[in-house]
MIFILO-746251 format. One record per residue (C-alpha): residue number from 1; residue in three letters; x, y, z. Coordinates in nm, 2 decimals, always signed. Example, Ala and Ser with C-alpha at 12.3 -4.5 7.8 and 13.67 -1.06 7.14 Angstrom:
<nodes>
{1,ALA,{+1.23,-0.45,+0.78}},
{2,SER,{+1.37,-0.11,+0.71}},
</nodes>
This chain:
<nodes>
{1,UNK,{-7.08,+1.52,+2.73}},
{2,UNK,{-6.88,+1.41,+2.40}},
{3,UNK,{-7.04,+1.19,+2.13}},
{4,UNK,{-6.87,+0.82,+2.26}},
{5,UNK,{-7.06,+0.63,+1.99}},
{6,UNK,{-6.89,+0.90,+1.73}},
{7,UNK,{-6.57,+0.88,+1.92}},
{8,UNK,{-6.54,+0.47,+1.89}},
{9,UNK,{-6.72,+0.50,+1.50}},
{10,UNK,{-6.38,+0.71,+1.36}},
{11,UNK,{-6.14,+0.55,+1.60}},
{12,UNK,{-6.25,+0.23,+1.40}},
{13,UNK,{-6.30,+0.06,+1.71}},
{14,UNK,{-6.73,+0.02,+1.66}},
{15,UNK,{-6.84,-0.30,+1.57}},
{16,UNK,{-7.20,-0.30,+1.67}},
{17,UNK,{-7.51,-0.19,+1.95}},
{18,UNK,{-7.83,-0.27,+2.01}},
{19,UNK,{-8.05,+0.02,+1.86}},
{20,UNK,{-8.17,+0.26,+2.12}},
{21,UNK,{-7.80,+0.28,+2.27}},
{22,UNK,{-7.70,+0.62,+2.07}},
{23,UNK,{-7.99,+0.78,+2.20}},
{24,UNK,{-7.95,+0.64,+2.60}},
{25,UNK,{-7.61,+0.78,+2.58}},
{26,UNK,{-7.67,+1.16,+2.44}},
{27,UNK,{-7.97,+1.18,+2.69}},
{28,UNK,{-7.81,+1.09,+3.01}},
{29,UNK,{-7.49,+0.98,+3.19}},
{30,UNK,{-7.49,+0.61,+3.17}},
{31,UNK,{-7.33,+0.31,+3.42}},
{32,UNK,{-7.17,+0.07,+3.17}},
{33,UNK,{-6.95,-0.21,+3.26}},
{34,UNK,{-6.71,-0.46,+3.09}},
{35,UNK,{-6.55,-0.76,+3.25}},
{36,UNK,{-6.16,-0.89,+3.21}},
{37,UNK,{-6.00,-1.22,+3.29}},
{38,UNK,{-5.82,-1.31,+3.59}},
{39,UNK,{-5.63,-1.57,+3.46}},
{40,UNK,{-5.31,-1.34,+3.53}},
{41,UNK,{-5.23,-1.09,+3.81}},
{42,UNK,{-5.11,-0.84,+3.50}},
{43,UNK,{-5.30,-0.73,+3.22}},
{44,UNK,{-5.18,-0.73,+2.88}},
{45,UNK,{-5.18,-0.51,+2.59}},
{46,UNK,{-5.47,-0.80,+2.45}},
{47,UNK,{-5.68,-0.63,+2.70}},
{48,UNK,{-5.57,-0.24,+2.57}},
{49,UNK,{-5.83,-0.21,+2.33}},
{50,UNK,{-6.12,-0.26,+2.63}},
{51,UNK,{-5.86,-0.06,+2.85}},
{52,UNK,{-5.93,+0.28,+2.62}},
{53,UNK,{-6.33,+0.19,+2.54}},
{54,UNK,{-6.38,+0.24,+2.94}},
{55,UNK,{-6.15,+0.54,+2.95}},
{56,UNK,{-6.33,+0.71,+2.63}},
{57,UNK,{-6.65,+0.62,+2.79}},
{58,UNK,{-6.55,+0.80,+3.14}},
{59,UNK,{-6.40,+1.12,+2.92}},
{60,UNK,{-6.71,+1.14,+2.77}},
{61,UNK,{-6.91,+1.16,+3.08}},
{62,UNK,{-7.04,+0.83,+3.18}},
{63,UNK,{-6.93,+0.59,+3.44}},
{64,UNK,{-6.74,+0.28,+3.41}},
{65,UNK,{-6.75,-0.04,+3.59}},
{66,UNK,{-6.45,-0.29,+3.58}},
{67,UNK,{-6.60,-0.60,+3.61}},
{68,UNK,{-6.31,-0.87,+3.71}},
{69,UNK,{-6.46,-1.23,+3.69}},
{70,UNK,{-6.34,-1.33,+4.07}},
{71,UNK,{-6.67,-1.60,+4.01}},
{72,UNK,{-6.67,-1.67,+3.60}},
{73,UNK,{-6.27,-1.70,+3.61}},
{74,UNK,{-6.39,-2.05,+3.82}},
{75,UNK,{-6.53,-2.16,+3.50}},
{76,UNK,{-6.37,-2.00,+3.18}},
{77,UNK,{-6.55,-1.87,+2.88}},
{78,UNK,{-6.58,-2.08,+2.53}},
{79,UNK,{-6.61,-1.73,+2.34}},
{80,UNK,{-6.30,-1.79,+2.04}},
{81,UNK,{-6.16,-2.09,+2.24}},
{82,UNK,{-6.14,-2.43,+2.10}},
{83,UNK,{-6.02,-2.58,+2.45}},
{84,UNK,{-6.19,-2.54,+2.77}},
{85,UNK,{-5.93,-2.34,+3.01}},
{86,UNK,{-5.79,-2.39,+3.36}},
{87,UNK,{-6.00,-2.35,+3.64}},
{88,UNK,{-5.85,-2.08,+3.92}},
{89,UNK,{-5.91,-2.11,+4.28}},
{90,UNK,{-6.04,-1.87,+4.51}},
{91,UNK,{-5.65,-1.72,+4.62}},
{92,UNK,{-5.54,-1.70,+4.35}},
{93,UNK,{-5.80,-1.50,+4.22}},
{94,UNK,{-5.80,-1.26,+4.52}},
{95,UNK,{-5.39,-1.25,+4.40}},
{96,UNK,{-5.49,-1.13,+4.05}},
{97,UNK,{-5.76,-0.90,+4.14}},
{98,UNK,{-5.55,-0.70,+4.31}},
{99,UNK,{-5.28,-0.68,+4.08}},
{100,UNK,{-5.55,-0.60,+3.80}},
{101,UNK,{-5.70,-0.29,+4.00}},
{102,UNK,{-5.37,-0.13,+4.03}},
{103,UNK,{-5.31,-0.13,+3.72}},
{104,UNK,{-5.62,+0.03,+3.62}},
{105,UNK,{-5.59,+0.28,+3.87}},
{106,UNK,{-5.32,+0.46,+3.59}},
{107,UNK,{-5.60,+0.42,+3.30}},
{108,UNK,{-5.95,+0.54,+3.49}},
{109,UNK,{-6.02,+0.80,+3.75}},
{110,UNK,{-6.16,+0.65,+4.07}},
{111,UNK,{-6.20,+0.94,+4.26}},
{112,UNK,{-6.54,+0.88,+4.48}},
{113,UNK,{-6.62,+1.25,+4.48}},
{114,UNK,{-6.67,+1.24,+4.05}},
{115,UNK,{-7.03,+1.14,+3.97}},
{116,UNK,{-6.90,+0.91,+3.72}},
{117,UNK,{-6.62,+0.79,+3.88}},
{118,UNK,{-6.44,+0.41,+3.80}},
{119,UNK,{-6.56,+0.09,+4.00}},
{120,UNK,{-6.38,-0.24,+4.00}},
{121,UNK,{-6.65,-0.46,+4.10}},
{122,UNK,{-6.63,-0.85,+4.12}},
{123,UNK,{-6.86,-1.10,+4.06}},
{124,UNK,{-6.75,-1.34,+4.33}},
{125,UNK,{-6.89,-1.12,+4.58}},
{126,UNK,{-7.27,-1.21,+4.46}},
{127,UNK,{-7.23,-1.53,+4.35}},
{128,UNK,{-7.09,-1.71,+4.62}},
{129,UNK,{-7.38,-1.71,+4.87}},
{130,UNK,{-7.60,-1.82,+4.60}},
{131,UNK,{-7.71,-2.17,+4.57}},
{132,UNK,{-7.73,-2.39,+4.26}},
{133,UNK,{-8.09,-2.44,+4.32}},
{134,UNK,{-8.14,-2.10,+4.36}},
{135,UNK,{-7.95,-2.01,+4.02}},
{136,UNK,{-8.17,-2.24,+3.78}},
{137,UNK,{-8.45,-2.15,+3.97}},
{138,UNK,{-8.43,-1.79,+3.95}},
{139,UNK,{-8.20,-1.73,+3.60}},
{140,UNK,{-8.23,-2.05,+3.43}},
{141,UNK,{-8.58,-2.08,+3.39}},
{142,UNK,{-8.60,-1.75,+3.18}},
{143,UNK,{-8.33,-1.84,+2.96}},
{144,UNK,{-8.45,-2.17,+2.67}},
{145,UNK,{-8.23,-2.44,+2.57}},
{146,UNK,{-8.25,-2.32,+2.22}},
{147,UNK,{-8.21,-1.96,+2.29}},
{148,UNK,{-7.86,-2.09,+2.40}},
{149,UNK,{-7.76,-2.31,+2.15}},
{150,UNK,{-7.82,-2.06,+1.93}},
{151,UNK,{-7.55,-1.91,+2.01}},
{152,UNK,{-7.24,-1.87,+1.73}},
{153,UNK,{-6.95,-1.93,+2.04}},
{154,UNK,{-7.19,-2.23,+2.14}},
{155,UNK,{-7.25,-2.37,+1.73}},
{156,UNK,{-6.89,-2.36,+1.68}},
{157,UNK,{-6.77,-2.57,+1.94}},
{158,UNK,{-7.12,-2.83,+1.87}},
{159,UNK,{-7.02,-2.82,+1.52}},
{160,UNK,{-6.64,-2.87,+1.54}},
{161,UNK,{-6.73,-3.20,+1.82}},
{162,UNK,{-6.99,-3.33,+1.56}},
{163,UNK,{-6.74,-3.33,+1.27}},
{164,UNK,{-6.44,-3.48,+1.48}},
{165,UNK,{-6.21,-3.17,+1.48}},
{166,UNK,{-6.27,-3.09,+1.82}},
{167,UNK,{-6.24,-3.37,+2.07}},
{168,UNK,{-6.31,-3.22,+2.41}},
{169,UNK,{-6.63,-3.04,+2.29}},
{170,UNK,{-6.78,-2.84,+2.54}},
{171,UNK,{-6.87,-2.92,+2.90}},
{172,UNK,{-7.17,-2.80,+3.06}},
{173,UNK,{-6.96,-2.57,+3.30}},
{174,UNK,{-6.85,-2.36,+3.00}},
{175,UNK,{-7.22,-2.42,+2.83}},
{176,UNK,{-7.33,-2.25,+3.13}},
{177,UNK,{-7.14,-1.96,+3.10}},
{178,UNK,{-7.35,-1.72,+2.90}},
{179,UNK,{-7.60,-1.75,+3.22}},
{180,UNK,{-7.33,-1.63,+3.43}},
{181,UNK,{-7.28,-1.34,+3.26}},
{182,UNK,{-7.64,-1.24,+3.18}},
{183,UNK,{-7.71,-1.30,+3.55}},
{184,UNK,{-7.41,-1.07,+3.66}},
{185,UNK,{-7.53,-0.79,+3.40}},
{186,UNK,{-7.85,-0.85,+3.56}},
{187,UNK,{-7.73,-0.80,+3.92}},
{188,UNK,{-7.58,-0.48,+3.81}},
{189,UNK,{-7.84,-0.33,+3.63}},
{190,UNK,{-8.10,-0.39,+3.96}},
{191,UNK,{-7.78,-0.29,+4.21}},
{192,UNK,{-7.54,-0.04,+4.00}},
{193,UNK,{-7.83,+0.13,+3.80}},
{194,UNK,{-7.60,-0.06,+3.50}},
{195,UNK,{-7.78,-0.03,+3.15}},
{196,UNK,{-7.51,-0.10,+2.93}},
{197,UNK,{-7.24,-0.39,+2.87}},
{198,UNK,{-6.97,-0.33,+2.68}},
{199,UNK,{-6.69,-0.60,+2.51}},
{200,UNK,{-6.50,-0.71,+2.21}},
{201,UNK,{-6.74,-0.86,+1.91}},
{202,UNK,{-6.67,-1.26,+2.03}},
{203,UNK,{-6.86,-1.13,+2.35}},
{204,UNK,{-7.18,-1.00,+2.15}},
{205,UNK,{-7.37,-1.35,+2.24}},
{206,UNK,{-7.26,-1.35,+2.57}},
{207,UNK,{-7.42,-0.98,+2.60}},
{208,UNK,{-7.71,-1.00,+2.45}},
{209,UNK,{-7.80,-1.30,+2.67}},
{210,UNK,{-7.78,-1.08,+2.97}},
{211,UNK,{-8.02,-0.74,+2.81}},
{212,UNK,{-8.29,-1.08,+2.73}},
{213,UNK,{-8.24,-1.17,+3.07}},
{214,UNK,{-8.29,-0.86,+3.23}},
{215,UNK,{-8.63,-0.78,+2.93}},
{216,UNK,{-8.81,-1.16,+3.05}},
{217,UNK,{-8.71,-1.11,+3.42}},
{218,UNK,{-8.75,-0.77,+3.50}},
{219,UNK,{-8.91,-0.62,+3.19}},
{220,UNK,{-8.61,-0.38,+3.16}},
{221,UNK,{-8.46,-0.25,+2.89}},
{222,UNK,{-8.08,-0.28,+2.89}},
{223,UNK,{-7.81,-0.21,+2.64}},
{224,UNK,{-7.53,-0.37,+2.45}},
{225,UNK,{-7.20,-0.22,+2.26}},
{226,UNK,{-6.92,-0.43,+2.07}},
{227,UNK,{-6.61,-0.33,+1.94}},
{228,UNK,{-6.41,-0.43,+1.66}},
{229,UNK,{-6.14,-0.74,+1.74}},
{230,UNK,{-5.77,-0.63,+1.74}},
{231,UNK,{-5.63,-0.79,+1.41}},
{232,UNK,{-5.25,-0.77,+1.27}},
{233,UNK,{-5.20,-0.75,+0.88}},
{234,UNK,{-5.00,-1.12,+0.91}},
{235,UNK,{-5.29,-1.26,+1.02}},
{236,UNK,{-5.12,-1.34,+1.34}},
{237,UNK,{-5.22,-1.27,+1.69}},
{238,UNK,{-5.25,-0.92,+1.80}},
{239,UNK,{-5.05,-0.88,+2.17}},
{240,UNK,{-4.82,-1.16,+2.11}},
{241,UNK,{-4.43,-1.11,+2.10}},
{242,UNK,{-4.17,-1.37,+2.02}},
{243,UNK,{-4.16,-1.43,+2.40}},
{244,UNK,{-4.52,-1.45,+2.41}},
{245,UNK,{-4.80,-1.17,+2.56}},
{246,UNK,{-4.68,-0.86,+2.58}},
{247,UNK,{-4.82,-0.75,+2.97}},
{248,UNK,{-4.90,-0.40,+3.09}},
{249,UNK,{-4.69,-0.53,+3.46}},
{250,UNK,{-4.31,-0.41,+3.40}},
{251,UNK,{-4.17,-0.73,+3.54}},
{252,UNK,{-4.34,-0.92,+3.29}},
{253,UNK,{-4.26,-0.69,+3.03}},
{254,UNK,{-3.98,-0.46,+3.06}},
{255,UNK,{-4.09,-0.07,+2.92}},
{256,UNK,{-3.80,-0.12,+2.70}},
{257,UNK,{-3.99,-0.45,+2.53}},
{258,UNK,{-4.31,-0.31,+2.59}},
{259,UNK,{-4.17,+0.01,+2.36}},
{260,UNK,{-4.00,-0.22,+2.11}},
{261,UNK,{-4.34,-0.38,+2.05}},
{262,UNK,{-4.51,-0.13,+1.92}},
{263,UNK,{-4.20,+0.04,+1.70}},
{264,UNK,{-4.22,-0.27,+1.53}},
{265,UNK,{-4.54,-0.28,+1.38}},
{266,UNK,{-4.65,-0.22,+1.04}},
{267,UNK,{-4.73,+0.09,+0.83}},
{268,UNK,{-5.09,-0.09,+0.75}},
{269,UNK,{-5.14,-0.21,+1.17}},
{270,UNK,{-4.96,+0.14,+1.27}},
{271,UNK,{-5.23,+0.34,+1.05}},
{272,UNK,{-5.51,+0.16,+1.27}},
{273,UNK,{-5.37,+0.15,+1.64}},
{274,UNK,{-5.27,+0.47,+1.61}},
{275,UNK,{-5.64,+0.57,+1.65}},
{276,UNK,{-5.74,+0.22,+1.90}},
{277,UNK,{-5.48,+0.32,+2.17}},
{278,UNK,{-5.37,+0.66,+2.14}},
{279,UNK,{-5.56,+0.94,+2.28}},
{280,UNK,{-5.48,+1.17,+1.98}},
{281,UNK,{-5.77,+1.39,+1.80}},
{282,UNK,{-5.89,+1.31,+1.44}},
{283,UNK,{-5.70,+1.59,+1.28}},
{284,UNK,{-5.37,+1.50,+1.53}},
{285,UNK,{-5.43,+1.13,+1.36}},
{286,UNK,{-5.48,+1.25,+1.02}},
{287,UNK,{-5.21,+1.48,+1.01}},
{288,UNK,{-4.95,+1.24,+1.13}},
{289,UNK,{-5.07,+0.96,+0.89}},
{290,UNK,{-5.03,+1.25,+0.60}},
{291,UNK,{-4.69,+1.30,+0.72}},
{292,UNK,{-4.56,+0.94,+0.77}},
{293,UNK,{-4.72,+0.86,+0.39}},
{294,UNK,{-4.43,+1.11,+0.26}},
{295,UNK,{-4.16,+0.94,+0.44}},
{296,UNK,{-4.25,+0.58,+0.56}},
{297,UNK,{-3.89,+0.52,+0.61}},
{298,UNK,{-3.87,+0.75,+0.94}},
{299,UNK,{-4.14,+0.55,+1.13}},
{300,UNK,{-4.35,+0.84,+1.22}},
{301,UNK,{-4.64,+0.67,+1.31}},
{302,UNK,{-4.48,+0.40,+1.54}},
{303,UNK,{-4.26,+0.62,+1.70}},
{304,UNK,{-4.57,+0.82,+1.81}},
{305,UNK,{-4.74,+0.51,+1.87}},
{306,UNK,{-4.45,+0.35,+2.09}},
{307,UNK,{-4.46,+0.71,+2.29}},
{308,UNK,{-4.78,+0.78,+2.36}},
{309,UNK,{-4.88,+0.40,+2.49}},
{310,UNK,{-4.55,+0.38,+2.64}},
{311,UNK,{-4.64,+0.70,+2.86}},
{312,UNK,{-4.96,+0.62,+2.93}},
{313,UNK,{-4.89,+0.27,+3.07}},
{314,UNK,{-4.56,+0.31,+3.23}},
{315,UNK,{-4.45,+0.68,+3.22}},
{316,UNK,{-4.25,+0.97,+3.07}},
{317,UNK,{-3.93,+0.87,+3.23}},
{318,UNK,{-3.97,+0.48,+3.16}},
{319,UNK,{-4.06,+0.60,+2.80}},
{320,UNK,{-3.72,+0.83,+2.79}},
{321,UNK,{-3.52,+0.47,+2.94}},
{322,UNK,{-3.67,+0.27,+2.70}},
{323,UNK,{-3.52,+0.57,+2.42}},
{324,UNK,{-3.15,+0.56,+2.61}},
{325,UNK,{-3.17,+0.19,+2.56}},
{326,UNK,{-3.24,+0.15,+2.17}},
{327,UNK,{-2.99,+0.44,+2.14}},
{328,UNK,{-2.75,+0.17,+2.32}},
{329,UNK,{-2.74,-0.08,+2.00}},
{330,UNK,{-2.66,+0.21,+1.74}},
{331,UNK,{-2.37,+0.35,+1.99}},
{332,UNK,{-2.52,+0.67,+2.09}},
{333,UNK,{-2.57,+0.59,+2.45}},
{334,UNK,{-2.37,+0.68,+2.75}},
{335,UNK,{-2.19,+0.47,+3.02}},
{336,UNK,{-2.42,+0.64,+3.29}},
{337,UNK,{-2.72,+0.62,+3.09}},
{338,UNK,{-2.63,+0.23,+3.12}},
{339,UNK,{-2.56,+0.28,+3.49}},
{340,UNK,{-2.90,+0.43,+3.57}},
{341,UNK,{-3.12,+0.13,+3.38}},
{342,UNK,{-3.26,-0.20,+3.59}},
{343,UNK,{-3.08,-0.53,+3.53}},
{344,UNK,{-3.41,-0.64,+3.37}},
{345,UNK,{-3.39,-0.35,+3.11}},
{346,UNK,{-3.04,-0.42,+2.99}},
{347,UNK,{-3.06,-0.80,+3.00}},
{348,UNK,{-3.39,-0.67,+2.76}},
{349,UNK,{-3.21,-0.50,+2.52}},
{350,UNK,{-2.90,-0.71,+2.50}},
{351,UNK,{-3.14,-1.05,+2.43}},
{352,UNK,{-3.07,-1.05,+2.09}},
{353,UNK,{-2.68,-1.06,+2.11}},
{354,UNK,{-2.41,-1.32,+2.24}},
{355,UNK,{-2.43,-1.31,+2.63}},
{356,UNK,{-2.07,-1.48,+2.82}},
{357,UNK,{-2.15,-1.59,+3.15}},
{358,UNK,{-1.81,-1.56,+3.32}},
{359,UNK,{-1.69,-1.60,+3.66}},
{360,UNK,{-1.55,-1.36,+3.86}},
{361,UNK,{-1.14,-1.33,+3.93}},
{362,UNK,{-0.94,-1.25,+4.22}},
{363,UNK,{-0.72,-1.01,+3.98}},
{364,UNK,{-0.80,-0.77,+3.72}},
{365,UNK,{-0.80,-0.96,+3.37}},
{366,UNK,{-0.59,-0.84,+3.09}},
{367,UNK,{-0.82,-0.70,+2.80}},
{368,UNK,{-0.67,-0.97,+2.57}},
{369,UNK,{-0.71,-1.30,+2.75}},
{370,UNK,{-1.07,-1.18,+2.84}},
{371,UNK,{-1.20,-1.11,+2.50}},
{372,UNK,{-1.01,-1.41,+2.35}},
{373,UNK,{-0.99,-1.71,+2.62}},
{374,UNK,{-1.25,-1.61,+2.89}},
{375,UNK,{-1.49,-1.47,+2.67}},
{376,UNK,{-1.42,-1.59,+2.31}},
{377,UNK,{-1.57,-1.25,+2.15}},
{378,UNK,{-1.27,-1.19,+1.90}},
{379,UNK,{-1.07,-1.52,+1.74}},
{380,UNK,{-0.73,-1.42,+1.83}},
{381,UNK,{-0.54,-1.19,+2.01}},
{382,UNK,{-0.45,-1.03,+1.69}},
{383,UNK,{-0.80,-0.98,+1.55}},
{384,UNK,{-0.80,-0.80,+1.88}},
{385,UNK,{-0.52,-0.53,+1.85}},
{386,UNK,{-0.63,-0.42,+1.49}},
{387,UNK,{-0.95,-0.38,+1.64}},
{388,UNK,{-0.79,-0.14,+1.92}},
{389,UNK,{-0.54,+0.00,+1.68}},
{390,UNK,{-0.82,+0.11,+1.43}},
{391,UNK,{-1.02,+0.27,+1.73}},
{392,UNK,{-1.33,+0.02,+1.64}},
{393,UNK,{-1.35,-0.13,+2.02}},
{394,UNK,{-1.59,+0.00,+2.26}},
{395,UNK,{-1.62,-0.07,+2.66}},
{396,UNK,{-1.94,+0.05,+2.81}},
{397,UNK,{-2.02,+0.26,+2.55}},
{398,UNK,{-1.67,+0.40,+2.58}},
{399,UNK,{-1.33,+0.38,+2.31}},
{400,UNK,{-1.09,+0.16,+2.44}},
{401,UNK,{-0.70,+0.24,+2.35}},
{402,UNK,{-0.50,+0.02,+2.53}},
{403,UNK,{-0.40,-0.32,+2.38}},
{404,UNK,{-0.20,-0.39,+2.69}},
{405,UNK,{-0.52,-0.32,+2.92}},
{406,UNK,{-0.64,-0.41,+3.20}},
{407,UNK,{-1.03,-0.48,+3.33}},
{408,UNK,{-1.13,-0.49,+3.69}},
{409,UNK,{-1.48,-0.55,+3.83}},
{410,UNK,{-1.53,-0.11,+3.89}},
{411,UNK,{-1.52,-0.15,+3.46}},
{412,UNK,{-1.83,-0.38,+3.51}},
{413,UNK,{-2.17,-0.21,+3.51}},
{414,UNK,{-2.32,-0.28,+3.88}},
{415,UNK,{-2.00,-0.53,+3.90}},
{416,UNK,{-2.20,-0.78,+3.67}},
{417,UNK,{-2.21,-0.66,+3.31}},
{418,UNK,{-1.97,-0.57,+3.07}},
{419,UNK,{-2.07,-0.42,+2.70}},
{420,UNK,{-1.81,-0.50,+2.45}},
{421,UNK,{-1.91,-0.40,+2.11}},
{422,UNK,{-1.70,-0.41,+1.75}},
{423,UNK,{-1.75,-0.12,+1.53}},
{424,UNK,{-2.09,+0.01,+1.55}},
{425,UNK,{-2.32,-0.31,+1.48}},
{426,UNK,{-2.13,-0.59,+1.64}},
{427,UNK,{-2.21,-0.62,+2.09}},
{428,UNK,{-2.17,-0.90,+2.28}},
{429,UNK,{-2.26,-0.90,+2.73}},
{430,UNK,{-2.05,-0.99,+2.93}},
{431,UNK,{-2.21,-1.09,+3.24}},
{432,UNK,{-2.03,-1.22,+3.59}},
{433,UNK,{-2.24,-1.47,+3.73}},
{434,UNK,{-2.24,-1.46,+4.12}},
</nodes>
């Protein structure tokens, strides 16, 4: 068994643990769990961080437990939130579940014959045969009114309603909540032999609500680890894109986006996630950072970054497709690399440029009336044949040489897109619509 306490500590991704947790995990292998939203069928690279804590934690000999909230998504969780969130019914939930546990099927071995083999457990299945009468008779009354308020996540929202920043406040469903969770650790640590919950810092209240639970109920002694929040250097919010979370489900996400993401983060932010969500050792880490240090200007560390996560999410052929489509923008692409990407990944990495919608002809066009009247991407027809004369038009990736051309639906990609790019900087899609 591997240090995971040491492992987290230099990966900079410890924030804090109740003492005695050190020593429970050198002694013995340990049942942990940590729970995840199920506000989405996909999760998202927000989640990532928690992702590689469970999959460090399995590496180093202990067993995980993926706790998805089929019962707590019903009611939402005030931890960091000013607003209280949409409430989810039960198929739904069921919907996202399942889409969840496939996905971490790819980060965690669940293999029934390992002794510390992955569970996805949900905490729908013991809550729903249990009465309200029986909850605040059996939790509630081991838990104080002021042990709760307490509470920084609680304080914050109290505070914010008391000084008039913060007009809904907080209801007593989301009040509630920290019960929820200590009575689900609580259930797992008399059912799952669970002594530990894991989670990002904002959860820390949340956690230790459920090891007090378990010490005044059962006199047991349970355990709680943090880790560090996933920050930017902007200030701004770490899993966000321009078109909004980046998500671990291709079809929310292409590979190709997913791969962009991380190629453009910062030297400061690449220095740190290249510990948080790669799998590389110290000296790997500390070698690369050396390198990139002499010659920031390559990329090093986001390149490596981009790759590894990429392969580990999706997989070494979506990580070599997202590669043949940057290569598309700086002209070193191929006509059948094109050919073998999804619709989704092209429409991906063409986002940024001018799209024509055309419709589609009974008869070949001729290359200048497309590209100056159906599809306005040169300004005359004379702008045009300079542009072929001085061999600085491209097709599909491909020279074209012949002002008096013509273009027939076998010169569109898939009949449906056509890449016309000026020079080497300058594309424009042209896209049939049927």
């Amino acid at each position: 068994m591997t240090d995971f306490v040491e492992e987290l500590n230099w990966r900079g991704m410890l924030h804090n643990y109740i003492p005695g947790t050190e020593e429970l995990l050198k002694k013995e292998m340990t049942t942990a769990y940590i729970g995840f939203d199920p506000t989405s069928d996909s999760l998202h690279v927000g989640s990532l961080a928690q992702i590689m804590t469970l999959r460090h934690f399995q590496k180093a000999g202990h067993k995980p437990l993926v706790l998805v909230g089929g019962a707590t998504g019903m009611i939402g969780d005030p931890s960091g939130k000013s607003e209280e969130r949409n409430l989810l019914n039960e198929e739904t939930l069921a919907f996202n579940l399942a889409g969840i546990r496939k996905q971490l099927e790819k980060f965690l071995d669940f293999d029934p014959s390992l002794p510390n083999c992955a569970e996805v457990v949900n905490n729908y299945d013991w809550t729903k045969d249990y009465t309200f009468l029986d909850f605040i008779r059996d939790i509630g009354k081991h838990i104080t009114v002021n042990y709760m308020m307490a509470k920084d996540s609680v304080k914050k929202r109290i505070n914010a309603e008391d000084d008039g920043t913060n007009a809904t406040g907080m209801s007593f469903t989301e009040f509630s909540y920290q019960l929820v969770q200590g009575f689900d650790f609580l259930w797992l640590y008399e059912n799952k032999h669970c002594k530990l919950q894991m989670g990002g810092s904002d959860q820390w209240g949340n956690i230790t609500t459920g090891t007090e639970l378990i010490k005044r109920k059962l006199s047991g002694k349970a355990y709680a680890l943090t880790t560090q929040l996933i920050t930017k250097e902007d200030g701004g919010k770490f899993g966000k894109s321009e078109k909004g979370n980046v998500w671990i489900d291709a079809s929310k996400t292409t590979p190709y986006e997913f791969y962009q993401f991380w190629l453009k983060v910062s030297d400061t932010d690449a220095k740190k996630y290249i510990r948080i969500f790669t799998e590389l050792s110290k000296d790997e880490v500390e070698k690369l950072i050396a390198e990139h240090e002499l010659a920031p200007d390559t990329r090093l560390l986001q390149k490596t970054i981009a790759k590894e996560v990429t392969v580990l999410v999706h997989s070494l052929e979506e990580y070599n497709t997202a590669i043949e489509a940057s290569a598309i923008l700086f002209g070193k692409s191929t006509r059948q690399a094109i050919e073998n990407m999804s619709d989704s990944t092209i429409e991906s990495v063409f986002s940024g440029v001018p799209v024509f919608n055309i419709q589609p002809a009974a008869e070949p066009w001729n290359i200048l009336d497309l590209l100056t009247s159906v599809a306005p991407v040169f300004a005359s027809k004379g702008e045009l044949r300079r542009m072929i004369t001085e061999n600085g038009l491209s097709i599909n990736q491909e020279k074209w040489t012949k002002a008096d051309g013509v273009v027939s639906d076998s010169d569109f990609i898939r009949n449906k897109y056509l890449i016309v790019s000026k020079g080497k900087k300058q594309h424009f899609l042209l896209k049939i619509s049927n």
